[in-house]
C-alpha positions in Angstrom: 10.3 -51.6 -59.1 14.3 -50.9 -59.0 14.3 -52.3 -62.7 11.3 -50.4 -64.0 12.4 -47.6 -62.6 15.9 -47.5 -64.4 14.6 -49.1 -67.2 12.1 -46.0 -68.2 14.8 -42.9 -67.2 17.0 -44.8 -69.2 14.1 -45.2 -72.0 12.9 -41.7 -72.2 17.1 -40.5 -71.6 17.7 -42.5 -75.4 14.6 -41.3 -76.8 15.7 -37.5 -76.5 13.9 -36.5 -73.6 15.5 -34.0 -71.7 17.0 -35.0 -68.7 15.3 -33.6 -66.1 12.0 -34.6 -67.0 13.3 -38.3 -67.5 14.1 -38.4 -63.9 10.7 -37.0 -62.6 8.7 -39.0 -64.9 10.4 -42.4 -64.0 9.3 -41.4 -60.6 6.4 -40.3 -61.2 5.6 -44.3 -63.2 6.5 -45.7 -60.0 4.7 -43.6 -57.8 1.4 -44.0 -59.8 1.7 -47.9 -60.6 3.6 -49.2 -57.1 2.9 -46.8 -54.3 -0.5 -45.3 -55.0 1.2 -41.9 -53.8 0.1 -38.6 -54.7 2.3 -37.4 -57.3 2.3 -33.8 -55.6 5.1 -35.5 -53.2 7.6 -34.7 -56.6 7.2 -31.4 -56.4 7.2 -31.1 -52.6 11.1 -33.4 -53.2 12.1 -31.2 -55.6 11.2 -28.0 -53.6 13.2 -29.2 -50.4 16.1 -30.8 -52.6 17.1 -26.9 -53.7 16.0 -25.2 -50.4 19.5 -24.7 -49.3 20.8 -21.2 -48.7 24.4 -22.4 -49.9 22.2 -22.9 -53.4 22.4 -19.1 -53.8 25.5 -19.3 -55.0 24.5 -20.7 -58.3 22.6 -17.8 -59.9 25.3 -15.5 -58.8 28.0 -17.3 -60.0 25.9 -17.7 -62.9 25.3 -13.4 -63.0 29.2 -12.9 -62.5 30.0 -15.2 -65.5 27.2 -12.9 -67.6 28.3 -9.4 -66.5 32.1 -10.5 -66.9 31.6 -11.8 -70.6 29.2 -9.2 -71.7 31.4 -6.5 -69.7 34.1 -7.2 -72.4 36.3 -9.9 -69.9 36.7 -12.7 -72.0 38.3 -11.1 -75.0 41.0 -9.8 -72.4 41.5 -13.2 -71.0 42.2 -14.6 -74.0 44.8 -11.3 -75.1 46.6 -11.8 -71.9 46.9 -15.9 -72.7 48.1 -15.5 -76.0 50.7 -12.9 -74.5 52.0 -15.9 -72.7 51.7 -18.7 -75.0 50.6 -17.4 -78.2 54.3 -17.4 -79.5 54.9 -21.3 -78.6 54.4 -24.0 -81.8 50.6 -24.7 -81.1 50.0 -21.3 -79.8 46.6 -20.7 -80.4 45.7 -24.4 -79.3 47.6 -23.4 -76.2 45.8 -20.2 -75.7 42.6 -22.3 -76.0 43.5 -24.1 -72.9 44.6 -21.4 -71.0 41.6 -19.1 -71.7 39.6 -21.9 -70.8 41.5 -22.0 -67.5 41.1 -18.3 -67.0 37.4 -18.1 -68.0 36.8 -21.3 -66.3 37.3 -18.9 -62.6 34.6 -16.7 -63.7 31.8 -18.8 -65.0 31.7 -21.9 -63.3 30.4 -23.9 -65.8 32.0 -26.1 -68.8 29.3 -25.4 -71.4 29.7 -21.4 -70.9 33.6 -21.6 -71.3 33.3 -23.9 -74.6 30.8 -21.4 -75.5 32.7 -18.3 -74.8 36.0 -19.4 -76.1 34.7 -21.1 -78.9 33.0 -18.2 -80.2 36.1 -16.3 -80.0 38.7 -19.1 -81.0 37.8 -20.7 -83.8 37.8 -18.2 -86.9 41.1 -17.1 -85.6 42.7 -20.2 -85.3 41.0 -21.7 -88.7 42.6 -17.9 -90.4 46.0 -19.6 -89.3 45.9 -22.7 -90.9 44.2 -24.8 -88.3 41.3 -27.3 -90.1 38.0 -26.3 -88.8 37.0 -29.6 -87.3 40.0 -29.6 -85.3 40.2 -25.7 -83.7 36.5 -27.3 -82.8 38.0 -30.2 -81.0 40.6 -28.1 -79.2 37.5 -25.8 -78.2 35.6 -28.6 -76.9 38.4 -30.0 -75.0 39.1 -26.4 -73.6 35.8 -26.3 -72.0 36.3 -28.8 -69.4 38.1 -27.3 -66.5 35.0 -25.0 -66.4 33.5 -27.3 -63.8 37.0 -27.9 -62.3 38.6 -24.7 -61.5 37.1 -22.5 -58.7 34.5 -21.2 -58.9 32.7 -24.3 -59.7 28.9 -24.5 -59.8 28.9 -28.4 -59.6 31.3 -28.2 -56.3 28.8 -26.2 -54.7 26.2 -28.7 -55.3 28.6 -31.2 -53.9 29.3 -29.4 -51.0 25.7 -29.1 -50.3 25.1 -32.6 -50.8 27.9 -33.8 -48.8 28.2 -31.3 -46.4 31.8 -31.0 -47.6 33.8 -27.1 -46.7 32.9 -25.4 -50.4 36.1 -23.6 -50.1 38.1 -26.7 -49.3 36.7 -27.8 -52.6 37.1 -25.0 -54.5 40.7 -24.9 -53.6 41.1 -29.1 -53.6 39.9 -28.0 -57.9 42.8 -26.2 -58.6 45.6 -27.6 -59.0 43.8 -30.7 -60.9 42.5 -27.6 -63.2 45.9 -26.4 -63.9 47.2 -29.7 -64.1 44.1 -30.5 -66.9 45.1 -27.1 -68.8 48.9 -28.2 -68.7 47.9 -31.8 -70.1 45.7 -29.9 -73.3 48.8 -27.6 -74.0 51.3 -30.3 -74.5 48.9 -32.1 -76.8 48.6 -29.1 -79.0 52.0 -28.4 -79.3 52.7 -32.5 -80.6 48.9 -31.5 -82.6 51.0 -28.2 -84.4 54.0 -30.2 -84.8 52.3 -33.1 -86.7 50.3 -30.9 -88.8 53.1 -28.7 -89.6 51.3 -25.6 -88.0 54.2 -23.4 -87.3 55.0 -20.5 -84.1 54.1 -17.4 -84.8 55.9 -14.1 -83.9 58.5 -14.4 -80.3 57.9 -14.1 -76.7 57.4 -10.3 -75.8 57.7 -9.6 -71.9 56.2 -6.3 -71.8 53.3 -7.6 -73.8 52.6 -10.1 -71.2 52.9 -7.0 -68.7 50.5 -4.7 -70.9 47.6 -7.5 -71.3 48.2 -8.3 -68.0 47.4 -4.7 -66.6 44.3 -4.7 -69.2 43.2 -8.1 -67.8 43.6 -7.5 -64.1 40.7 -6.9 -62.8 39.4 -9.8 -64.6 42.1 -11.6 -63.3 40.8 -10.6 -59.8 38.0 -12.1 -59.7 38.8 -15.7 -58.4 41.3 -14.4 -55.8 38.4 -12.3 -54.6 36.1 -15.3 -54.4 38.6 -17.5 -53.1 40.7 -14.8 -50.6 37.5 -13.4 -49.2 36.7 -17.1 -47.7 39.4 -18.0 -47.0 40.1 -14.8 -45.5 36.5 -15.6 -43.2 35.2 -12.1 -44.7 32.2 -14.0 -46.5 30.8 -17.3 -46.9 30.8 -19.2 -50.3 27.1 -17.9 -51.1 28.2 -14.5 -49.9 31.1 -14.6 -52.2 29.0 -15.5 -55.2 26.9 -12.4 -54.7 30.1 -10.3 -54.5 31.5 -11.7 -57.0 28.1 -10.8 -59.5 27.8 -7.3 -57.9 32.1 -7.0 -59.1 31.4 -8.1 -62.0 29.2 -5.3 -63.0 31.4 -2.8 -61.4 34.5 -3.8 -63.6 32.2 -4.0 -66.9 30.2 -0.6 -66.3 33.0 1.5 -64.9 36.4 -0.2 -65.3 36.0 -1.5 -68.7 32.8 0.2 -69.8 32.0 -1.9 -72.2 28.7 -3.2 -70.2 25.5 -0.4 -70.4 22.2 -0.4 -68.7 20.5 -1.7 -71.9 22.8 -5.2 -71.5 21.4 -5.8 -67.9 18.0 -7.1 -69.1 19.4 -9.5 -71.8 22.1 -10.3 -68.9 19.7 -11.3 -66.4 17.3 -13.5 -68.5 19.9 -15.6 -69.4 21.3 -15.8 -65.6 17.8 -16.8 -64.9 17.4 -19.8 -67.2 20.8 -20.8 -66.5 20.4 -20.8 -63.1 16.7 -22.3 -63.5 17.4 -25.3 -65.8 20.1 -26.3 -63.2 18.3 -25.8 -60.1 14.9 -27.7 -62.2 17.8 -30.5 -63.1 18.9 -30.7 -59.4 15.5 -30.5 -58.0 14.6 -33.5 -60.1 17.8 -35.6 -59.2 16.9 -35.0 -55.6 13.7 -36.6 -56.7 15.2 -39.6 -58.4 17.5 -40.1 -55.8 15.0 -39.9 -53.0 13.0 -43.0 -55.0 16.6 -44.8 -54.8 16.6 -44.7 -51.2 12.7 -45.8 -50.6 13.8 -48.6 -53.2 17.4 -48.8 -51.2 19.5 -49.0 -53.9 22.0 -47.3 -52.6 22.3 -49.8 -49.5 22.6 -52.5 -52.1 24.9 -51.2 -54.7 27.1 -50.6 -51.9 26.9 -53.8 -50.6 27.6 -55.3 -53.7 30.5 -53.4 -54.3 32.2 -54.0 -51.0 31.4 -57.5 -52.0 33.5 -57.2 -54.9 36.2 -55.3 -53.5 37.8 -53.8 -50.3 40.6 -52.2 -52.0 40.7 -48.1 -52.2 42.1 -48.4 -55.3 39.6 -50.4 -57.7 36.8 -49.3 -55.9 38.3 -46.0 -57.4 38.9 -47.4 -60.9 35.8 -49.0 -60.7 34.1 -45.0 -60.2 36.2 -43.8 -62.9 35.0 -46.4 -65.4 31.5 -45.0 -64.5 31.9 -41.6 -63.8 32.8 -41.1 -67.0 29.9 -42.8 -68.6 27.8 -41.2 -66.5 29.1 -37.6 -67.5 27.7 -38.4 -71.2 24.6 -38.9 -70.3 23.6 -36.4 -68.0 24.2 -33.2 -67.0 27.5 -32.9 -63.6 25.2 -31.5 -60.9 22.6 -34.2 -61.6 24.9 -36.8 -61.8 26.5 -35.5 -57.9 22.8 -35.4 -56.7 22.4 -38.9 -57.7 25.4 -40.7 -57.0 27.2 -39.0 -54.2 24.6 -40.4 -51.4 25.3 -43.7 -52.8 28.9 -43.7 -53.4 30.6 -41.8 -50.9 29.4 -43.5 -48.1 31.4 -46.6 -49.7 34.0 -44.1 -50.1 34.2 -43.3 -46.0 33.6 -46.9 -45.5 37.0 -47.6 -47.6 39.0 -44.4 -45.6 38.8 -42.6 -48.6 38.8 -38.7 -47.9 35.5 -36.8 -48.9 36.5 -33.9 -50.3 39.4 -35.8 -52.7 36.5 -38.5 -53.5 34.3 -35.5 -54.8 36.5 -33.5 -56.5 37.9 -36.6 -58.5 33.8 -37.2 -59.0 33.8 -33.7 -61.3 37.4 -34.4 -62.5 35.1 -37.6 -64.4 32.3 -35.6 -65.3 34.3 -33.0 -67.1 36.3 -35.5 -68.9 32.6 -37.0 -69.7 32.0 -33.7 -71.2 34.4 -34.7 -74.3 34.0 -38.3 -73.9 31.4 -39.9 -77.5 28.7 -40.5 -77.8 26.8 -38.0 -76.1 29.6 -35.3 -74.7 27.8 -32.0 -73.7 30.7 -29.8 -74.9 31.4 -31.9 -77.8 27.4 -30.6 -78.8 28.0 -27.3 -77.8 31.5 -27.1 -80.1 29.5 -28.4 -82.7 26.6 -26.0 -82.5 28.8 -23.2 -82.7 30.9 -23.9 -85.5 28.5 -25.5 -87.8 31.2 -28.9 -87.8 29.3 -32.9 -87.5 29.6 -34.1 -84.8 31.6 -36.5 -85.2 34.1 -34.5 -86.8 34.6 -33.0 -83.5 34.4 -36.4 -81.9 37.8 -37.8 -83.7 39.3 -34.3 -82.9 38.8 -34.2 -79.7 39.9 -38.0 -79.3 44.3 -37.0 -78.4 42.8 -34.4 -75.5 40.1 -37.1 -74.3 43.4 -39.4 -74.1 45.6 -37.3 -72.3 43.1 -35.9 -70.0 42.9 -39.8 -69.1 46.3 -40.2 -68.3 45.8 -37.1 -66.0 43.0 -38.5 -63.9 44.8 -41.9 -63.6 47.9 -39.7 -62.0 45.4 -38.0 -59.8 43.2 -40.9 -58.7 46.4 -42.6 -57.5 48.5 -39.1 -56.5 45.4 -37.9 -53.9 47.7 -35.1 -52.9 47.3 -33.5 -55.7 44.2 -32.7 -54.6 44.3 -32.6 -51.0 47.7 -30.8 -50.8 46.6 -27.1 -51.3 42.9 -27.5 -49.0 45.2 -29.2 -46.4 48.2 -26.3 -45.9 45.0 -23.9 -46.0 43.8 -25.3 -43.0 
């Protein structure tokens, strides 16, 4: 059963179907042919697998990141970034990264930063002698601290599944976000120097104080999120509901760029955001419920205590699939799936929860970039018209880097831990 199962959700997976239904139809095969079980017991597993009231968070996180970018936010995130690094060699590469890292607290999610920055990015940066298929890559690249940096949808689902502190994670995705954004602007500014693109204008204090005042309540939005629970004023589901109900007050009356005819158009998308992952979640519970009737997990982990008892290529070992893992399917599935069997491994191995999940999304936004089948590298590509593998090849020098980064943090776990542990 354990074979026929992940041979057909690997079958359907490579024969385009979506992801979510790969998962309940494998299921649903072995339900009908091995367990004579009624199939209604997938939809009662799904039902229970996103009946959590820590959940909530994701279609409000997923309304702030809507009001804020239709409420004129992102093209003031990316003013205030080129303030600071627009003027460097690489610039506009650079203010990729760091618009990424500033959009990347508002919408939770890598595919809606690639998205937003991409669609404002990569004319500009093509007007200034940048070849299209690279201002692509550098897009695609961007993209990936959006599940990394706080607020982060696929944290919360790891919180819920692990019952792990959401705001220990959130904070525990910081620093590796900054340090991510830090690693892409360095490779841009060798990318500018080997292609000869040169600086443009000088460093301008007050400008970095004028698109700083027009980007501040923008700017306010994570330390709202992240103050208010650690402050004990709300809870992380709380917080998300703040921070959508802010989000409309700083588009309709601060900005005013957001009207009463947006809100519609607004919502729908919130909703079908927040429905494909909760129907993507729902059927990972599902998959990963089959696992445990097939105990899979039990033996996988077995196995790989059998292999090794050391900390350290047990964590090499997750990398190595992590990353393949992120190209296949989409973050919060993957966490559904894997963290019950992994991070009990992980605890077995004295390996601390909450740095053992947020190195988990570290992987799977790195598998966002990483070929064949990279979700931003397809959403970089649908935006800008380039092959995709165009944007593959561009893309490779951040994919490399960002590497390097998760090898420094899979071995520096402080980096990680040090910000959730002087908070508490």
């Amino acid at each position: 059963m354990e074979a026929v199962l992940l041979c057909t959700f690997l079958g359907l997976t490579f024969l385009g179907v979506p992801v979510a239904y790969a998962l309940g139809l494998s299921v649903s095969v072995i339900l009908y042919y091995y367990m004579n079980i009624p199939q209604v017991m997938i939809t009662q597993v799904m039902y229970s697998g996103v009946d959590s009231f820590s959940f909530m968070a994701v279609p409000f996180f997923m309304l702030a990141g809507s009001f804020m970018s239709a409420g004129g936010v992102t093209k003031r995130l990316v003013n205030f970034a080129q303030s600071l690094v627009g003027s460097f060699t690489g610039g506009l590469a650079q203010v990729v990264a760091v618009s990424g890292m500033f959009f990347a607290a508002i919408s939770g999610s890598s595919a809606a930063t690639t998205a937003a920055i991409g669609s404002t990015m990569v004319d500009e940066m093509e007007k200034k002698g940048y070849r299209r298929e690279l201002a692509t890559g550098i897009v695609a690249a961007g993209g990936t601290v959006g599940i990394v940096i706080p607020p982060s949808i696929t944290l919360v689902v790891y919180g819920v599944i692990a019952g792990a502190s959401i705001g220990d994670l959130f904070m525990g995705g910081l620093i590796p976000g900054l340090l991510m954004g830090l690693t892409m602007c360095l490779v841009s500014y060798a990318i500018a120097k080997k292609e000869g693109i040169p600086a443009e204008g000088s460093f301008s204090f007050m400008n970095v104080i004028k698109s700083f005042k027009d980007s501040f309540w923008a700017l306010m939005t994570p330390v709202i999120i992240i103050g208010g629970i650690y402050g004990g004023i709300f809870t992380p589901t709380e917080a998300a509901a703040v921070a959508a109900v802010y989000g409309i007050f700083v588009g309709f009356f601060i900005y005013k760029e957001l009207t009463i005819k947006d809100f519609p158009r607004i919502i729908f998308q919130a909703v079908m955001g927040t429905t494909m992952i909760m129907f993507i979640v729902g059927a990972a519970k599902v998959f990963g419920w089959m696992l445990t009737n097939l105990e899979i997990p039990h033996h996988i982990g077995e196995y790989i205590v059998s292999l090794t008892s050391s900390p350290a290529m047990f964590l090499i070992m997750m990398n190595v699939l992590l990353l393949f893992i992120g190209t296949l399917i989409n973050a919060s599935a993957a966490i559904v799936i894997l963290t019950p069997i992994f991070l009990p491994v992980a605890t077995k191995l004295g390996i601390d929860p909450l740095f053992f999940g947020v190195l988990m999304v570290i992987n799977l936004a790195i598998g966002c970039i990483t070929p064949p089948v990279g979700l931003d590298l397809f959403v970089a590509s649908a935006i800008t018209k380039v092959p995709l593998e165009k944007v593959m090849k561009a893309s490779t020098p951040y994919l490399i880097a960002l590497l390097g980064a998760l090898l420094l943090m899979t071995f520096c776990p402080a980096i990680i831990t040090f910000l959730p542990n002087l908070l508490n």
